[in-house]
PyMOL commands that place a pseudoatom at each C-alpha (Angstrom):
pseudoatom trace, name=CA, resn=UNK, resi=1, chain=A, elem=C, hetatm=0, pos=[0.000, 0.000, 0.000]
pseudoatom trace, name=CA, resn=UNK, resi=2, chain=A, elem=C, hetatm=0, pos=[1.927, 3.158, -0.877]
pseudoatom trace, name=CA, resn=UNK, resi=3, chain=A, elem=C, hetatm=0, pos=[1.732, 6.508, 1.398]
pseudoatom trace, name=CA, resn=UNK, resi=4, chain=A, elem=C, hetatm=0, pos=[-0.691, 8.951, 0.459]
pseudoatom trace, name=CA, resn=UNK, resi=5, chain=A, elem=C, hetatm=0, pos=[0.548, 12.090, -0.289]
pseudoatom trace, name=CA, resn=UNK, resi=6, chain=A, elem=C, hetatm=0, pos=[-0.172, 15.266, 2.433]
pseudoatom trace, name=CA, resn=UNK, resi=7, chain=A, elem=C, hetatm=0, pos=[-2.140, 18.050, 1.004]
pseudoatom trace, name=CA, resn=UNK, resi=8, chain=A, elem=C, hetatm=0, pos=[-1.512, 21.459, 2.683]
pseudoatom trace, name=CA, resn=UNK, resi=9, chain=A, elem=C, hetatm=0, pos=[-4.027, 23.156, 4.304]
pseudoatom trace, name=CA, resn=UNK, resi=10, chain=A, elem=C, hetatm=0, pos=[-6.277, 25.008, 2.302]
pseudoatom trace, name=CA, resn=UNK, resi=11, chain=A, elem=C, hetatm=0, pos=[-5.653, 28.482, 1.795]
pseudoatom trace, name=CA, resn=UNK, resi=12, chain=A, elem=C, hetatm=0, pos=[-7.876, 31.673, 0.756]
pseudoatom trace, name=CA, resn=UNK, resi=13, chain=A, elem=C, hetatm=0, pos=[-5.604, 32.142, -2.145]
pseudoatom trace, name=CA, resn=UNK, resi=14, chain=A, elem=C, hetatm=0, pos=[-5.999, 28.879, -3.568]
pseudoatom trace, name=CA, resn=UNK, resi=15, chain=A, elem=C, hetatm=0, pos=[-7.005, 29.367, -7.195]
pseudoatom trace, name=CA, resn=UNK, resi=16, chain=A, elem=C, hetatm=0, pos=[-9.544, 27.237, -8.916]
pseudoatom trace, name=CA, resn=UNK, resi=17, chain=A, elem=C, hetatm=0, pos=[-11.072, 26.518, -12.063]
pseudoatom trace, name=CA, resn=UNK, resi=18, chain=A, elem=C, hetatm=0, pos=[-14.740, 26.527, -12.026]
pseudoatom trace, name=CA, resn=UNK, resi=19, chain=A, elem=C, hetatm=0, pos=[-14.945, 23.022, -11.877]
pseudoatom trace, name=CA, resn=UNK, resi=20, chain=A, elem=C, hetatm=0, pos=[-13.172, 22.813, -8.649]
pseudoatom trace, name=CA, resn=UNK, resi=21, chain=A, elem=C, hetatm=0, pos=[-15.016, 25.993, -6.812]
pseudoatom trace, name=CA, resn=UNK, resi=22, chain=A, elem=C, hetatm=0, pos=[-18.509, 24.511, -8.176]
pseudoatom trace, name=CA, resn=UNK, resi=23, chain=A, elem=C, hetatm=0, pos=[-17.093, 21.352, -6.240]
pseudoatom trace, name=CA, resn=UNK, resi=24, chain=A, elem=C, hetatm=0, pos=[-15.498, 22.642, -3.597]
pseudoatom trace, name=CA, resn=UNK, resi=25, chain=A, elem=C, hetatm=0, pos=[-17.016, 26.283, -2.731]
pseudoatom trace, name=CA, resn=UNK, resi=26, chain=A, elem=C, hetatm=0, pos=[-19.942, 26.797, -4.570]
pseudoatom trace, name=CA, resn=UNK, resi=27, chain=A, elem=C, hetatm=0, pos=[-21.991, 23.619, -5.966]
pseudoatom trace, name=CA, resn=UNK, resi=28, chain=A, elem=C, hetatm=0, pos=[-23.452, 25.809, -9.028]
pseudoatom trace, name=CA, resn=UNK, resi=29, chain=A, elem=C, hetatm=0, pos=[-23.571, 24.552, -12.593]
pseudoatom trace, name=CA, resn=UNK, resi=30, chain=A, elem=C, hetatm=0, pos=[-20.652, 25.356, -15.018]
pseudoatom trace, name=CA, resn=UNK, resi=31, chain=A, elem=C, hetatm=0, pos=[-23.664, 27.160, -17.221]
pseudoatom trace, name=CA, resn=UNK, resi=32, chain=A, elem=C, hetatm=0, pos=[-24.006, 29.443, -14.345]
pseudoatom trace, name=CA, resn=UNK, resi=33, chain=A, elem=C, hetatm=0, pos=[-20.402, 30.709, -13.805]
pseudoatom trace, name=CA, resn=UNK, resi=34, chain=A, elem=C, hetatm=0, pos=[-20.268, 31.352, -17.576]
pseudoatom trace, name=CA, resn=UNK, resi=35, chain=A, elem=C, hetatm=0, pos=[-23.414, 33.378, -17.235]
pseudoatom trace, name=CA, resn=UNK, resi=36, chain=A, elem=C, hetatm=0, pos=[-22.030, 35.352, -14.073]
pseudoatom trace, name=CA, resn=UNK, resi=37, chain=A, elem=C, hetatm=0, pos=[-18.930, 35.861, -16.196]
pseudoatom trace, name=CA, resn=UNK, resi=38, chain=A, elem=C, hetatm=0, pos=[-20.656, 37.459, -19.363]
pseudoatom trace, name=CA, resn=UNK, resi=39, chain=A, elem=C, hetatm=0, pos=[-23.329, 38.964, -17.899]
pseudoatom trace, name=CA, resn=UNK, resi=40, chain=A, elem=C, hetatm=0, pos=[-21.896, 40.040, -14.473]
pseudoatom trace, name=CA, resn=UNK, resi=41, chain=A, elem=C, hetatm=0, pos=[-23.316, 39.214, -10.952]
pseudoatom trace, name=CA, resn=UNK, resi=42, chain=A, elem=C, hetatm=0, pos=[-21.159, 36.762, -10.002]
pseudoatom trace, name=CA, resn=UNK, resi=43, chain=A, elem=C, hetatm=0, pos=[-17.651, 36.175, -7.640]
pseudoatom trace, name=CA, resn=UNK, resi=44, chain=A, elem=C, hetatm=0, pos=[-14.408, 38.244, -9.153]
pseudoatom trace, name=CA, resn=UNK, resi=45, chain=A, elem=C, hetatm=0, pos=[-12.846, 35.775, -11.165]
pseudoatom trace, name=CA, resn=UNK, resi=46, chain=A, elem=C, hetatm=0, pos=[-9.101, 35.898, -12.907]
pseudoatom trace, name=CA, resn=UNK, resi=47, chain=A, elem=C, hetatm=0, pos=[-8.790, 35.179, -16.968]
pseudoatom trace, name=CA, resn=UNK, resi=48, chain=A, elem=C, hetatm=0, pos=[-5.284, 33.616, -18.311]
pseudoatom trace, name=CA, resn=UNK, resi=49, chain=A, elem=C, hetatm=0, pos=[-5.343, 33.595, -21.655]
pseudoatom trace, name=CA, resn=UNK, resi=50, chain=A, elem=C, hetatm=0, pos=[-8.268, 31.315, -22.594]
pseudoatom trace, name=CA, resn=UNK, resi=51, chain=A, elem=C, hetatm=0, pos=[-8.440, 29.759, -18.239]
pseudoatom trace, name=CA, resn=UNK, resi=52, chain=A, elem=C, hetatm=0, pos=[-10.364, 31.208, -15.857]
pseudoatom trace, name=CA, resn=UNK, resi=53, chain=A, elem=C, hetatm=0, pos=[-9.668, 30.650, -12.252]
pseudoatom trace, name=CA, resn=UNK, resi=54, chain=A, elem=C, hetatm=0, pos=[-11.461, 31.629, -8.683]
pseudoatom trace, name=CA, resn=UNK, resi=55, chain=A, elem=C, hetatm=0, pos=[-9.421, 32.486, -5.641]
pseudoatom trace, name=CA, resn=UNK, resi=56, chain=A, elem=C, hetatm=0, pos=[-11.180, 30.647, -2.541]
pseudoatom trace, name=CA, resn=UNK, resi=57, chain=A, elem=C, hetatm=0, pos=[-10.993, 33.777, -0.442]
pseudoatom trace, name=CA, resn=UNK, resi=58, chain=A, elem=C, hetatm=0, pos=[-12.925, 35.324, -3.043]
pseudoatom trace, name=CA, resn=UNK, resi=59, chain=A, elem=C, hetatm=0, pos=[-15.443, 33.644, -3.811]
pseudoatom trace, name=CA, resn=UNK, resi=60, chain=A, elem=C, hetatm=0, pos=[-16.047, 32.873, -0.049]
pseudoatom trace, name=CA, resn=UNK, resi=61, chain=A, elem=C, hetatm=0, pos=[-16.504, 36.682, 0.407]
pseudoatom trace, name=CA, resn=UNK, resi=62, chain=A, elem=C, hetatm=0, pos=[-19.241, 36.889, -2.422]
pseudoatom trace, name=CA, resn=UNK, resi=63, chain=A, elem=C, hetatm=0, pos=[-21.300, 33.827, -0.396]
pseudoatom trace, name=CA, resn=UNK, resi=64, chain=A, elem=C, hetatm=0, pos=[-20.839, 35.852, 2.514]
pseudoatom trace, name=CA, resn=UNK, resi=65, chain=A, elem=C, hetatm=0, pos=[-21.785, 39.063, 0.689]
pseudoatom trace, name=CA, resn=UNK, resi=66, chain=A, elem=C, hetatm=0, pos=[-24.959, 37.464, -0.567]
pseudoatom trace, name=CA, resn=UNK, resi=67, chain=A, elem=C, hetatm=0, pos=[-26.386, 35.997, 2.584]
pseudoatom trace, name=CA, resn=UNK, resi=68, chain=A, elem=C, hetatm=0, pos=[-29.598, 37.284, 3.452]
pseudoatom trace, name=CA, resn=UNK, resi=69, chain=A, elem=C, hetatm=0, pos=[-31.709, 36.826, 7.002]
pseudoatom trace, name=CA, resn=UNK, resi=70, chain=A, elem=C, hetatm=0, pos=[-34.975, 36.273, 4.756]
pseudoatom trace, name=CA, resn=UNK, resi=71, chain=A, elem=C, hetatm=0, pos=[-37.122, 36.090, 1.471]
pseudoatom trace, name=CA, resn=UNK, resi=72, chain=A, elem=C, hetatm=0, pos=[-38.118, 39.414, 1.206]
pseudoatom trace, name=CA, resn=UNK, resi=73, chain=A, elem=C, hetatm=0, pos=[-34.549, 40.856, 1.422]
pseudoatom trace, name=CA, resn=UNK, resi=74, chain=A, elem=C, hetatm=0, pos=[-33.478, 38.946, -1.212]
pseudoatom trace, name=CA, resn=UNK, resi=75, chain=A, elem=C, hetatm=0, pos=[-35.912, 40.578, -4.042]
pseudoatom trace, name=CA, resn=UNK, resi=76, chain=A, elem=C, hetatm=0, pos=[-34.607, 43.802, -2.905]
for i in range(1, 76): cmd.bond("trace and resi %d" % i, "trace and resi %d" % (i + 1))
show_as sticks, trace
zoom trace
């Protein structure tokens, strides 16, 4: 049986593709980030060429942002 292999911690500047932050962060589907990315709305995200990639930190803060006590605030 070999060793597994440690991970580090996880870190708020961990970048991610979408896949990974819809896994790991923010279980949305890959149509939505694309839409959030055109069309605005969505968590800051960082383009490389033709990659795009979410920093953890980031798109933890834009959860947090959105978090509302109840319904009515939300359609505000």
């Amino acid at each position: 049986m070999a060793p597994q292999a440690s991970q580090s911690p996880l870190s708020e500047h961990d970048l991610l593709t979408d896949i990974q932050a819809q896994e790991q962060e923010l279980p949305m589907s890959l149509a939505w980030y694309r839409r959030k990315r055109i069309f605005g709305g969505g968590p800051p995200f960082i383009r490389v060429s033709n990659r795009v990639f979410y920093r953890r930190g980031e798109l933890r803060r834009w959860i947090a942002a959105h978090a509302v006590g109840r319904t009515q605030e939300a359609r505000q």
